[in-house]
Backbone bond lengths (Angstrom), bond angles and torsions (degrees), N, CA, C in turn:
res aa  C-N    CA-C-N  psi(-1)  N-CA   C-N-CA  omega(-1)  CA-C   N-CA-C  phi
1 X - - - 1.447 - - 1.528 109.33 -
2 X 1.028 129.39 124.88 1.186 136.50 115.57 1.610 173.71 0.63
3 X 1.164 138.83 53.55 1.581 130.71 -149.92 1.726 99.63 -74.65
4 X 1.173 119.58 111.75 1.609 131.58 -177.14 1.766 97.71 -96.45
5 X 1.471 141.82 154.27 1.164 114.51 155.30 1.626 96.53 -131.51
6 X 1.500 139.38 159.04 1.389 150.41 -139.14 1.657 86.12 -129.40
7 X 1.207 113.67 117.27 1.856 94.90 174.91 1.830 82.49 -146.79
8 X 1.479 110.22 133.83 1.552 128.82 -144.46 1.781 87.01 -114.09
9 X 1.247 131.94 147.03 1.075 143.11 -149.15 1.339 126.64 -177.50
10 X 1.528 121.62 120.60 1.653 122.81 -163.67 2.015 91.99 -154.99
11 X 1.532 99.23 177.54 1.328 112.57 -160.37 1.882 91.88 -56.25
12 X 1.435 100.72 -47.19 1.611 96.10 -172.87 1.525 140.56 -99.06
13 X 1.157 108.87 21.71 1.697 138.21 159.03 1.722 124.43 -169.75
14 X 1.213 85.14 -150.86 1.514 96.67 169.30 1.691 107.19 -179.56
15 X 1.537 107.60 144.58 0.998 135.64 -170.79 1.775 111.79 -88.83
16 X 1.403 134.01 98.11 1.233 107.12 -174.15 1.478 105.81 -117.34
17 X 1.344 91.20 146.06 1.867 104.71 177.98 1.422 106.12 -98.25
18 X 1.493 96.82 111.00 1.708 108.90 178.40 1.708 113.30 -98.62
19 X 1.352 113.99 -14.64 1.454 116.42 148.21 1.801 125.60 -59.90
20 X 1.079 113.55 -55.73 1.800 107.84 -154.90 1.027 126.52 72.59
21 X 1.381 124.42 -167.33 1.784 136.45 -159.51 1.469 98.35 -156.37
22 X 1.249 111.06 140.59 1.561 111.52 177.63 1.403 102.06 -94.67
23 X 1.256 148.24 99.62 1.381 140.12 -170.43 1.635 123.76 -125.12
24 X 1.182 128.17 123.02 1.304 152.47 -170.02 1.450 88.39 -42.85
25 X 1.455 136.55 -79.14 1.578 140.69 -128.76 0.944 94.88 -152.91
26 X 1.366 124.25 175.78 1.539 151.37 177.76 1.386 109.75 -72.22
27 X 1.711 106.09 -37.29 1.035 112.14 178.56 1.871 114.68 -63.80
28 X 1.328 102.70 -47.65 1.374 107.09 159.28 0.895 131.77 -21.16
29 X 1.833 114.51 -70.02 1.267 135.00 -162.69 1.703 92.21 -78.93
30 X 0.910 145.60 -28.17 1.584 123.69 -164.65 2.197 97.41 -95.87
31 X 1.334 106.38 -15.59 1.306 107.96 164.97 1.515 119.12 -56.84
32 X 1.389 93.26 -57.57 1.592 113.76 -172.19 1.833 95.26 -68.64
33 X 1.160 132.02 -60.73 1.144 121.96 -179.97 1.613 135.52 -48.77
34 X 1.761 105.67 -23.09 1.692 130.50 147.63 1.417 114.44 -40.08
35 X 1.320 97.82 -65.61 1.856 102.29 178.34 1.352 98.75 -85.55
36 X 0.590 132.30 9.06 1.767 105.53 160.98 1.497 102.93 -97.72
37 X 1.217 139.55 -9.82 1.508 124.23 -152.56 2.018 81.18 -125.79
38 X 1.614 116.28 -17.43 1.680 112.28 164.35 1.522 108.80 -75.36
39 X 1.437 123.15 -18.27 0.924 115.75 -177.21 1.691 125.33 -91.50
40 X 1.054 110.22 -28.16 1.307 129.56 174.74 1.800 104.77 -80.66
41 X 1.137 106.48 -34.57 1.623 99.08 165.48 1.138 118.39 -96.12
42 X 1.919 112.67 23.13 1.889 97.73 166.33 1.900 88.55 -120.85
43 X 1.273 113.09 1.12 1.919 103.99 -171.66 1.014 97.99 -117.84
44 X 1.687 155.62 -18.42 1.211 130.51 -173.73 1.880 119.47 -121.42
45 X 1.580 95.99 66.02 1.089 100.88 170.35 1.693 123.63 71.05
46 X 1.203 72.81 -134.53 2.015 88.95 -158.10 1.565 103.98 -97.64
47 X 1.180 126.01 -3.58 1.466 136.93 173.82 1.588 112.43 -21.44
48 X 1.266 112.11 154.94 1.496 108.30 175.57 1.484 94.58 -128.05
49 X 1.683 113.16 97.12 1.261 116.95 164.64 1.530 146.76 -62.97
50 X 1.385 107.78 -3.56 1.284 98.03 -157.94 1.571 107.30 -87.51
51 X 1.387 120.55 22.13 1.781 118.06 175.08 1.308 88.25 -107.07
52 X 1.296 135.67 0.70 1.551 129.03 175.93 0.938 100.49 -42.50
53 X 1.527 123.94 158.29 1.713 134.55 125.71 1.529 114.66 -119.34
54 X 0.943 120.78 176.02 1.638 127.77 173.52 1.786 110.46 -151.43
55 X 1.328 88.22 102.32 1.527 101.24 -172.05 1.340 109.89 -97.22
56 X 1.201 120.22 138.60 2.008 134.74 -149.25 1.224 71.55 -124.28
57 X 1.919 123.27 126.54 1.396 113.85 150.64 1.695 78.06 -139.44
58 X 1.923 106.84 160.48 1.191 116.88 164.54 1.728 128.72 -71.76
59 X 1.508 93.01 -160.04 2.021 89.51 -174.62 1.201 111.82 -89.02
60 X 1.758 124.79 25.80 1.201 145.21 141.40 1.389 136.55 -60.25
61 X 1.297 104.25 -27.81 1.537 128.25 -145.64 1.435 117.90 78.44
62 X 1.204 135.21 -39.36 1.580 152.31 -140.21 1.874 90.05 -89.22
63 X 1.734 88.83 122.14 1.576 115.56 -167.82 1.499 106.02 -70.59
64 X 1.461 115.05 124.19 1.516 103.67 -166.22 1.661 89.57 -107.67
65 X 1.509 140.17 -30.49 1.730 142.97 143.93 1.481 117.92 -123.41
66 X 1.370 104.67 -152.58 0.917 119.86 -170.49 1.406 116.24 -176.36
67 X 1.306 124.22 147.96 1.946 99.73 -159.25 1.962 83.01 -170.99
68 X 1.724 82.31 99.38 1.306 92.99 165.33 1.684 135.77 -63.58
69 X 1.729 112.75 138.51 1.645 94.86 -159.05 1.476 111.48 -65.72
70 X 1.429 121.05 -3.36 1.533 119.17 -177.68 1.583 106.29 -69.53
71 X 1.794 111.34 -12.04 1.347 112.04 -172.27 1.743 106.40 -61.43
72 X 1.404 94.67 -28.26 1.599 100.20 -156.01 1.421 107.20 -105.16
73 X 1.446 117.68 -29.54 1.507 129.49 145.92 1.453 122.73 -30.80
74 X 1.356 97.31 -56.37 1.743 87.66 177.89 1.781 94.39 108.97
75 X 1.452 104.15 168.46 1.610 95.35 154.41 1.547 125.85 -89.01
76 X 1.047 102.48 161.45 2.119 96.33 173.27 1.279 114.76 -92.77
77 X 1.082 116.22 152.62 1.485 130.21 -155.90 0.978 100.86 -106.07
């Protein structure tokens, strides 16, 4: 396992995760990083996500992706 941490990021802040995720694989970590960026787009309102990012770095700091929230948005119709 792993300590991954999810820290959420746009032109006018950033969101940092000072907990983490203990996660098996990459595959893990880009799971866990899905729900974190479904979750933040079903609890905080009226936000306009799509300049989000959600950057996965380890207990290094050092960015292992990055997975823009439009990934999980979808396109707009």
């Amino acid at each position: 396992m792993s300590q991954f941490y999810f820290h959420c990021s746009h032109a006018k802040g950033v969101l940092v995760d000072r907990c983490g995720a203990a996660v098996a694989d990459l595959v893990e970590a880009r799971d866990h990083a899905t729900s974190v960026v479904r979750s933040l787009l079903t609890t905080r309102g009226s936000e306009d996500w799509r300049d989000w990012v959600l950057h996965v770095n380890d207990d290094l700091g050092e960015e292992i992706f990055v997975m823009p929230f439009a990934f999980v948005l979808g396109k707009p119709h």
